[in-house]
C-alpha positions as CSV (number, residue, x, y, z in Angstrom):
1,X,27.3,-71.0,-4.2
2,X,30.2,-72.9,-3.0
3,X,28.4,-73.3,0.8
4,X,25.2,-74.2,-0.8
5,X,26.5,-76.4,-3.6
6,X,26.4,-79.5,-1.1
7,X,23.0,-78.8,-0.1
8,X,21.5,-79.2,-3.4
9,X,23.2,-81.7,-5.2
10,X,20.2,-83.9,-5.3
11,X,17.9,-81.6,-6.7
12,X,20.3,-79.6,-9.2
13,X,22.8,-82.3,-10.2
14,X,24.9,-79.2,-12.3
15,X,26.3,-77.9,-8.9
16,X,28.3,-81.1,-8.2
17,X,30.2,-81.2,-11.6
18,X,30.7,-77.5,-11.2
19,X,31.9,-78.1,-7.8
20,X,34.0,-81.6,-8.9
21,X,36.2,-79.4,-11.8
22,X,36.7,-76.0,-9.9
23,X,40.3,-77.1,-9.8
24,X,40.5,-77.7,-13.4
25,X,38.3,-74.5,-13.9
26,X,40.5,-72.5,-12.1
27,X,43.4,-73.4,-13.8
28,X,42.2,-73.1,-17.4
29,X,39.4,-71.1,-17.0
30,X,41.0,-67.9,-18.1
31,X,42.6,-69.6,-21.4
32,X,38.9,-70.7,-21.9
33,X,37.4,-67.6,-21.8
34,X,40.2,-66.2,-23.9
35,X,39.6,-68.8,-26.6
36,X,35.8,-68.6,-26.3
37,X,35.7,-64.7,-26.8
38,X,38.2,-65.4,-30.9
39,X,35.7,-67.8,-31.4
40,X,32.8,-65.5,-30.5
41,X,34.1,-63.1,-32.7
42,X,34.4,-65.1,-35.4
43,X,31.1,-67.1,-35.5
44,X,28.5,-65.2,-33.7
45,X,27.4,-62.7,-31.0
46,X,27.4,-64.0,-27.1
47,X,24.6,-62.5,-26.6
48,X,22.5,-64.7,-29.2
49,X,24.2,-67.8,-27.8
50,X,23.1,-66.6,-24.4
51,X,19.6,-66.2,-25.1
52,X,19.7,-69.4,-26.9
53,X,21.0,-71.4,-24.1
54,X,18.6,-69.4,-21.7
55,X,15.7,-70.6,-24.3
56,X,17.4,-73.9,-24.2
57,X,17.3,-74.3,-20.5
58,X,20.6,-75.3,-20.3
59,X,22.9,-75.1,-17.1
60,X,25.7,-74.4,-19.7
61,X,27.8,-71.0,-19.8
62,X,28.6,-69.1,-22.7
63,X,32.3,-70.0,-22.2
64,X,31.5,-73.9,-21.8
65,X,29.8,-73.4,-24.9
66,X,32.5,-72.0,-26.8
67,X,34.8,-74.8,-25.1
68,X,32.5,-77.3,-27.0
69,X,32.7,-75.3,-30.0
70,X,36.4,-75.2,-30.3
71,X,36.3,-78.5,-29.1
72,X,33.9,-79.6,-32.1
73,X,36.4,-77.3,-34.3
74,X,39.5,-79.8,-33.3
75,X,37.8,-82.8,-34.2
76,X,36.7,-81.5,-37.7
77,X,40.3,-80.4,-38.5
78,X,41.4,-83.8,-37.2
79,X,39.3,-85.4,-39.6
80,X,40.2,-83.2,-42.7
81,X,43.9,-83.7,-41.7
82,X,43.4,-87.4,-42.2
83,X,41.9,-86.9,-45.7
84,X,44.6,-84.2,-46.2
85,X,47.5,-86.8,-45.1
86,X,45.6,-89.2,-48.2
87,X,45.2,-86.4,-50.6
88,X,49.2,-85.5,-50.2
89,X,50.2,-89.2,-50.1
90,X,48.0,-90.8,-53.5
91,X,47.4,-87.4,-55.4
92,X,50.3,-85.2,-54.2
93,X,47.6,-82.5,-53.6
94,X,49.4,-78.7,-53.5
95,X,50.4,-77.9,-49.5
96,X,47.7,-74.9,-49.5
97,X,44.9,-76.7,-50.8
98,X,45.6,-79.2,-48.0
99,X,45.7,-76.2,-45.4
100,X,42.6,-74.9,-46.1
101,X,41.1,-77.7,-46.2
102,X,42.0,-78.6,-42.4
103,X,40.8,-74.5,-42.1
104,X,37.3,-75.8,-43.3
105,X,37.2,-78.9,-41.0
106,X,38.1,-76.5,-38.1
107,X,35.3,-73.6,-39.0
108,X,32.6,-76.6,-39.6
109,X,33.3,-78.5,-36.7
110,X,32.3,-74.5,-35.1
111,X,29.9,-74.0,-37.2
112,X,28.0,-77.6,-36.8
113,X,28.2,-76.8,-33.1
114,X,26.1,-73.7,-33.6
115,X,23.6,-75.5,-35.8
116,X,23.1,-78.2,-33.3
117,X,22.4,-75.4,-30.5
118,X,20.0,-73.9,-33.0
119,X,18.2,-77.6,-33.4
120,X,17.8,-78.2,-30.1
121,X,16.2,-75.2,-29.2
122,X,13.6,-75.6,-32.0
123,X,13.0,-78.8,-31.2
124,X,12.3,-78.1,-27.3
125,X,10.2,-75.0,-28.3
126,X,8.2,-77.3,-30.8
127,X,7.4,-79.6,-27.6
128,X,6.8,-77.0,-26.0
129,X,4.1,-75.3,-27.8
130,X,2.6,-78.6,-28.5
131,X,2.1,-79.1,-24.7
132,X,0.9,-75.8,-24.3
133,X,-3.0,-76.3,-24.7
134,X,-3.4,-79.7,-22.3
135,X,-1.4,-77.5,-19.9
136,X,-3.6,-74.6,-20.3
137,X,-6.4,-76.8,-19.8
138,X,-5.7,-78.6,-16.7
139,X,-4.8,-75.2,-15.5
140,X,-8.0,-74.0,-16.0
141,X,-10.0,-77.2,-14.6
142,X,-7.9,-76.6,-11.3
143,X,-8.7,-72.9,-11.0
144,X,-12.3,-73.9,-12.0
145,X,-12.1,-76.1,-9.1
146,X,-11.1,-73.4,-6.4
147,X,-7.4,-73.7,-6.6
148,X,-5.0,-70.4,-6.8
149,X,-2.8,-70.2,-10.3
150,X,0.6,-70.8,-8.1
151,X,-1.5,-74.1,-6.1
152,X,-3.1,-75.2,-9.7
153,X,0.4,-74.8,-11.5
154,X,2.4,-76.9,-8.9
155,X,0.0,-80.0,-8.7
156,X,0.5,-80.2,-12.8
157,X,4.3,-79.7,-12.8
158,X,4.3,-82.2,-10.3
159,X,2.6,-84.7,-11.6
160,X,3.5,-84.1,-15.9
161,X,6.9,-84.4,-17.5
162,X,7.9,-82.3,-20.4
163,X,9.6,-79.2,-21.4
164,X,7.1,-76.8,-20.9
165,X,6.5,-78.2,-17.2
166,X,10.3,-77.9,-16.6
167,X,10.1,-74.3,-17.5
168,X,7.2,-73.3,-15.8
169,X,8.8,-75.6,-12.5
170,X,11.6,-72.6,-13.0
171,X,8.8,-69.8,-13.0
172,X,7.4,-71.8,-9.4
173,X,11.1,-71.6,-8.1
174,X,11.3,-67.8,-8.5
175,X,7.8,-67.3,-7.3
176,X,8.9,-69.3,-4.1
177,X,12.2,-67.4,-3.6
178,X,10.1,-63.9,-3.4
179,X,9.1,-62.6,-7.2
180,X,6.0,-61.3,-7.4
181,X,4.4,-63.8,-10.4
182,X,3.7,-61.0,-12.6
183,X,7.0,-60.2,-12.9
184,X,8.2,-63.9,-12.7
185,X,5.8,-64.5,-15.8
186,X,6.8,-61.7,-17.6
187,X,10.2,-62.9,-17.4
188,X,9.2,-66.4,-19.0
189,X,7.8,-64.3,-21.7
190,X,10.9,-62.1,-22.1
191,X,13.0,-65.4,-22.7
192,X,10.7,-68.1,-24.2
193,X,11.0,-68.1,-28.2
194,X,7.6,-69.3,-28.6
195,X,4.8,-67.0,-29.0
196,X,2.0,-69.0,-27.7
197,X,4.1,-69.4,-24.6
198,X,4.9,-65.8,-24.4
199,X,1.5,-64.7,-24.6
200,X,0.1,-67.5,-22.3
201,X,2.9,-65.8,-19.9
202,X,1.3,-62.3,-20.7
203,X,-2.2,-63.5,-20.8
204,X,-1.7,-64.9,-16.5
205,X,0.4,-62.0,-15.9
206,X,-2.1,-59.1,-16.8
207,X,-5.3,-61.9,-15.6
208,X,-3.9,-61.9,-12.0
209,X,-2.4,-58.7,-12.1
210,X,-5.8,-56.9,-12.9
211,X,-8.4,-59.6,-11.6
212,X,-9.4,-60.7,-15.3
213,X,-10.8,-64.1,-15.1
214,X,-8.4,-66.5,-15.5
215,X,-10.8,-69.4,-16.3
216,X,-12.0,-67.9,-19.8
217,X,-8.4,-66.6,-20.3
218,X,-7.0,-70.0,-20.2
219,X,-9.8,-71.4,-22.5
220,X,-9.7,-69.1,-25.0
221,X,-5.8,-69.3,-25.1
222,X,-6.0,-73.1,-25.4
223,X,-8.0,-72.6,-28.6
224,X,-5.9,-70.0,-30.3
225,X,-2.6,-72.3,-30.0
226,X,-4.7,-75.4,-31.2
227,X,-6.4,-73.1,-34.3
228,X,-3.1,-71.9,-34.9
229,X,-1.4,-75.9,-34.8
230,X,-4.1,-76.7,-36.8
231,X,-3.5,-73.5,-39.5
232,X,0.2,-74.6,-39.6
233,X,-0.6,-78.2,-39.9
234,X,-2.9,-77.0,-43.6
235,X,-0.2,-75.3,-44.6
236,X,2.3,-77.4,-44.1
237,X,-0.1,-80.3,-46.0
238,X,-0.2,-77.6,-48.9
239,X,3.7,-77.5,-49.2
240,X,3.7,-81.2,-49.0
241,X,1.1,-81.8,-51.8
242,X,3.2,-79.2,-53.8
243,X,6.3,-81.2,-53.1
244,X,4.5,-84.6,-54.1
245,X,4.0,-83.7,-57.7
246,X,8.2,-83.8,-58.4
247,X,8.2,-87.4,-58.1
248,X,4.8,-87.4,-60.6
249,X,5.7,-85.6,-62.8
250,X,10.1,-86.5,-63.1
251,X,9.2,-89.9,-62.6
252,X,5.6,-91.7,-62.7
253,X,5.1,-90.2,-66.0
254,X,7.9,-90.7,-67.8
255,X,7.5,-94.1,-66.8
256,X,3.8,-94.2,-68.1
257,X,4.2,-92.5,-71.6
258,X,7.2,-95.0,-71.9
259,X,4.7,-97.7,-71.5
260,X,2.2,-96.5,-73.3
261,X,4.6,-95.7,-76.8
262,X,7.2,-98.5,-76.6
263,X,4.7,-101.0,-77.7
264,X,3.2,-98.7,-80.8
265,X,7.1,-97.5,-81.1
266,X,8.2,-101.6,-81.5
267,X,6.1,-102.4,-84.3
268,X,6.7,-99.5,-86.0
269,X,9.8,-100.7,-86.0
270,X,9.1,-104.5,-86.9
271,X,6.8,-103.2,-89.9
272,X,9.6,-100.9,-91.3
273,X,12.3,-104.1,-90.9
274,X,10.2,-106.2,-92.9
C-alpha cells in the first residue's frame, strides 16, 4: 500500500491522508485501538459497526470510528461539565449528582455517534433503493441494445452520480482486478442492507451465471421495487392520515364546540343576571 499510495491519490483521495498521518498513526495508533476496543465493549459489537461502515461505504476503520466516538464522548462531558460547574456554583448541586451527570454527557456524546452512523446508512440505502429501478432500466435498454452486463454497467456508472452507482463502480473495480462477477455480485448482496439491491445482485448473478435472460430479469425487477415503493408509499399515507386526526380531534374541535356553545352559554348567562 505504501508503494502504491502515490499512484492513486487522484483517484482514491483516502490514501494520501492515510499516508500524510502514518507518523501520527504510528505513534498513537496502539492507545487508539486500546481505547476503541473499552469503548466497543461498552456500546456495541465491532462487527455491526463494521458492517455498517462496509454498508456505509466509508474508507473509515473500526478504530477511526471509535476515535470519533470517544472523541464525540469528550465533547459531551465537556459540555455537561459546564452545566455542572453552573449547577455547583448557583444551586450548590450534591458532587455525585454533578459526576454522573458529566458520566451522561460522556456515554451520549458515544452513543449520538452511533446514531449518526445508523442515520447515514439509512439514508444512503433509502437513495439507493430509490435509484434502483432507472438503474435497472437503463441496464436493460443497453443489454437490449447488444451491450454485455459489465460494458452496459460501466457506460451508466460513468455517466450517473449517486450512491447506488458508487457501489456498483466498486463491484466494476473487483470485476476488473480478476473476480468472476458472480461472485463479485454476490458479494454486493452479502453487504448491501437493502433487499431490492440484494436481490437485483442475486437476480444478475444467477441471469449470467446460468444464461437466464437478463433483459426480462431486469424488467421485471424494476417493477417489483417500484410496486413495492409504491406499497410503502400507501402505507405510510395510512399512518399519516391516522396521525392527522390528533390535531382534529385535541384541537379543531375543541375549538368548534367552543364556538358553537359560548354564544348559547353567554346569554344564558345575561338572562339569569337580569
Amino acid at each position: 500500500m505504501q508503494r502504491v499510495a502515490p499512484y492513486v491519490r487522484d483517484v482514491q483521495p483516502q490514501f494520501s491522508s492515510r499516508t500524510a498521518g502514518g507518523v501520527i498513526g504510528a505513534v498513537f495508533g496502539p492507545s487508539v485501538r486500546r481505547a476503541g476496543d473499552v469503548v466497543g465493549e461498552r456500546v456495541g459489537s465491532t462487527t455491526s459497526v463494521r458492517s455498517r461502515l462496509d454498508r456505509l461505504g466509508s474508507a473509515s476503520t473500526v478504530e477511526e470510528f471509535r476515535l470519533q466516538q470517544a472523541a464525540w464522548g469528550v465533547a459531551g462531558t465537556a459540555v455537561l461539565t459546564v452545566v455542572a460547574m453552573l449547577l455547583w456554583s448557583t444551586r450548590h448541586t450534591p458532587a455525585p449528582v454533578l459526576v454522573a451527570l458529566c458520566a451522561f454527557g460522556f456515554v451520549a456524546g458515544v452513543m449520538a455517534r452511533d446514531q449518526r452512523l445508523a442515520s447515514e446508512v439509512a439514508r444512503r440505502e433509502s437513495a439507493m433503493e430509490q435509484e434502483l429501478p432507472v438503474f435497472a432500466e437503463l441496464l436493460a435498454l443497453a443489454v437490449a441494445a447488444g451491450e454485455s452486463p459489465v460494458a452496459g454497467m460501466e457506460r451508466i456508472v460513468r455517466r450517473s452520480r449517486g450512491e447506488l452507482s458508487d457501489e456498483l463502480a466498486r463491484v466494476l473495480s473487483e470485476i476488473r482486478t480478476g473476480t468472476p462477477m458472480a461472485a463479485a455480485f454476490d458479494a454486493l448482496s452479502r453487504r448491501t442492507g437493502v433487499e431490492s439491491v440484494a436481490r437485483f445482485a442475486d437476480g444478475l448473478a444467477v441471469a449470467i451465471d446460468r444464461g437466464t435472460p437478463l433483459v426480462d430479469v431486469l424488467h421485471a425487477q424494476a417493477a417489483d421495487v417500484r410496486e413495492a415503493a409504491r406499497r410503502r408509499l400507501m402505507e405510510l399515507g395510512g399512518r399519516k392520515e391516522v396521525a392527522m386526526m390528533v390535531p382534529v380531534v385535541f384541537l379543531v374541535l375543541p375549538v368548534t364546540v367552543i364556538f358553537a356553545f359560548y354564544p348559547g352559554l353567554m346569554g344564558l348567562h345575561l338572562t339569569s343576571g337580569g
